[in-house]
C-alpha positions as a Markdown table, in Angstrom:
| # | Residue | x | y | z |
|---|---|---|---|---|
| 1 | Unk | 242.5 | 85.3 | 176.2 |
| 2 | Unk | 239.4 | 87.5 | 175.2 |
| 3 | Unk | 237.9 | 87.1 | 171.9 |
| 4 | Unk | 239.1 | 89.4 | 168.9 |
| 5 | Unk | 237.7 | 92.5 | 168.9 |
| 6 | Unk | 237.0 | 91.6 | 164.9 |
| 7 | Unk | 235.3 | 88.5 | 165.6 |
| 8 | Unk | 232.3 | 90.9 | 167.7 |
| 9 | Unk | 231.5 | 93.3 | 164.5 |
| 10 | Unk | 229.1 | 92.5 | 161.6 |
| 11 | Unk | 230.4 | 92.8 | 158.6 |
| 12 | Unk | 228.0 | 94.4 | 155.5 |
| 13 | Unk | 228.6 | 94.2 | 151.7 |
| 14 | Unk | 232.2 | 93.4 | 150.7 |
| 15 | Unk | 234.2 | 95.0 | 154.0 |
| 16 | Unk | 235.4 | 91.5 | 155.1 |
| 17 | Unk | 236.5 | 90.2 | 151.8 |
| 18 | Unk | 238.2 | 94.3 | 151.5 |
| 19 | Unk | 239.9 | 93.8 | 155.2 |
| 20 | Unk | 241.8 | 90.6 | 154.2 |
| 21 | Unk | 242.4 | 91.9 | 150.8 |
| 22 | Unk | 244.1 | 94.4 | 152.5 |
| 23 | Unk | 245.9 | 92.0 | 155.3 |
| 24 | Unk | 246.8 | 89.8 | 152.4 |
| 25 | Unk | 248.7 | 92.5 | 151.0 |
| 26 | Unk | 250.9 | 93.2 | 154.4 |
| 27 | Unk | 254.1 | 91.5 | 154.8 |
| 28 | Unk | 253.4 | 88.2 | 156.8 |
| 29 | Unk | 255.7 | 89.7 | 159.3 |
| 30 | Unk | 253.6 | 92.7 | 159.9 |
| 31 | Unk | 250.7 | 91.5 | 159.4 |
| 32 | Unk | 250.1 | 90.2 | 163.8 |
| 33 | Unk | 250.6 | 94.2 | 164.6 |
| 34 | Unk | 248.3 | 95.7 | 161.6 |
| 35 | Unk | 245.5 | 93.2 | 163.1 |
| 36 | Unk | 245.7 | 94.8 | 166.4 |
| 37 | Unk | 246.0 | 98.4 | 165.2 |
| 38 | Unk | 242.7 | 97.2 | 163.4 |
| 39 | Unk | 241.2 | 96.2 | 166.4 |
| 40 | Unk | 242.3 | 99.7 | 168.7 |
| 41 | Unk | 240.7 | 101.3 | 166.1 |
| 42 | Unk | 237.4 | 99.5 | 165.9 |
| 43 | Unk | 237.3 | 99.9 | 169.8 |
| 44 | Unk | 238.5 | 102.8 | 170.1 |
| 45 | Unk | 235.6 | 104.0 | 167.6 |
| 46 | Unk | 233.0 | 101.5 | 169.4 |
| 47 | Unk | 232.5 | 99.8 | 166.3 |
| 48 | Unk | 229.6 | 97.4 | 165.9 |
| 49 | Unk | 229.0 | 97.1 | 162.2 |
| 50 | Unk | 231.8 | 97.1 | 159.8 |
| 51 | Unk | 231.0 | 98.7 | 156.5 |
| 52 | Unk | 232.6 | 99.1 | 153.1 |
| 53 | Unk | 232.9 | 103.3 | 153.8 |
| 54 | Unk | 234.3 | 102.6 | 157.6 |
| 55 | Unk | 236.9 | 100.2 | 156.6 |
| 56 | Unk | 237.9 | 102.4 | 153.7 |
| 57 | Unk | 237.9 | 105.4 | 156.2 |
| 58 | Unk | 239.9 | 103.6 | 158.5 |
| 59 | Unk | 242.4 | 102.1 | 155.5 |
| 60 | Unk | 242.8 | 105.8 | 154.3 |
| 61 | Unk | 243.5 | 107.0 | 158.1 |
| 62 | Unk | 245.5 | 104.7 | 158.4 |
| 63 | Unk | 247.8 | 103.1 | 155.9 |
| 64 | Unk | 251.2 | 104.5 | 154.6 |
| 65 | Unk | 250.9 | 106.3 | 151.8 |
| 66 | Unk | 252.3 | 103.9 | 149.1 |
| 67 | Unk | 249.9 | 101.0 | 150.5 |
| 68 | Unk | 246.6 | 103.8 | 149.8 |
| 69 | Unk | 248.1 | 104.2 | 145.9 |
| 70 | Unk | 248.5 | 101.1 | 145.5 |
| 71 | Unk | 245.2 | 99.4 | 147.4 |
| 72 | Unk | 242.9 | 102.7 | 147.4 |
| 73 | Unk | 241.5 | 101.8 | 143.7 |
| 74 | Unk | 241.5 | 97.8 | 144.3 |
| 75 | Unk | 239.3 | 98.2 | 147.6 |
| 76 | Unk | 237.0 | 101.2 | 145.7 |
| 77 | Unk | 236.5 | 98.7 | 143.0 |
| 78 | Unk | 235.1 | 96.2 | 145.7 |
| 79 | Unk | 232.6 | 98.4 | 146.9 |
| 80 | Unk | 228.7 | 97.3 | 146.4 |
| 81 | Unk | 227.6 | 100.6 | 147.3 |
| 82 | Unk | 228.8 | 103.8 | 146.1 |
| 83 | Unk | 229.0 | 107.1 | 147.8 |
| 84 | Unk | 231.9 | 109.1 | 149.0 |
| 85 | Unk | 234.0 | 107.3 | 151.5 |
| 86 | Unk | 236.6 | 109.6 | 153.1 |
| 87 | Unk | 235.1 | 110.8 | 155.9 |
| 88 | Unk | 231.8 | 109.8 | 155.8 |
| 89 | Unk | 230.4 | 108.2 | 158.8 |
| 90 | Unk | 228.7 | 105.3 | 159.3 |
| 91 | Unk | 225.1 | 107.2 | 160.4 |
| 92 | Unk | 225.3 | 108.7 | 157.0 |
| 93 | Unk | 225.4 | 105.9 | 155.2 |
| 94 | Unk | 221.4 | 104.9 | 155.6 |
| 95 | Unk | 220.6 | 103.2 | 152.1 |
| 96 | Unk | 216.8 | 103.7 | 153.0 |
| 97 | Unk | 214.8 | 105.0 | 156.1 |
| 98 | Unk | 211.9 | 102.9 | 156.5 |
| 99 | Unk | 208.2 | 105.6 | 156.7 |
| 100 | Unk | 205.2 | 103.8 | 158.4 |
């Protein structure tokens, strides 16, 4: 058996401690099929780097609507960097361009 796709990404900031916030809050029962829609998506999308905004864009694509009420404001209130989140992409979200 290959290795997790979630075990081959960075994580940045607080997106790990957000991602099992959210698996904490999934029925145990659940919980086996959310992790692998989690990693579809992260290959799918040919994710490398897991940030606060791309698990928050991928939470708001795609949890039910009465797990984003009542996680949305828990996982904002996690972030450590603030911006808008739905939507943005991950090559927008450059805190600083290095000029030589």
């Amino acid at each position: 058996m290959r290795g997790s796709a979630l075990d081959n990404v960075t994580w940045k900031g607080n997106s790990r401690k957000m991602y099992k916030t959210v698996m904490s809050a999934v029925p145990s029962i659940f919980r086996s099929m959310i992790r692998r829609e989690i990693e579809s998506w992260i290959v799918e999308h040919k994710v490398k780097v897991v940030t606060e905004e791309l698990l928050l864009k991928m939470f708001y694509e795609k949890a039910p609507k009465g797990y984003k009420q009542k996680l949305g404001p828990k996982l904002e209130a996690m972030k450590t960097t603030r911006g808008e989140t739905r939507g943005e992409t991950e090559e927008e979200n450059t805190d600083s361009e290095d000029e030589e």
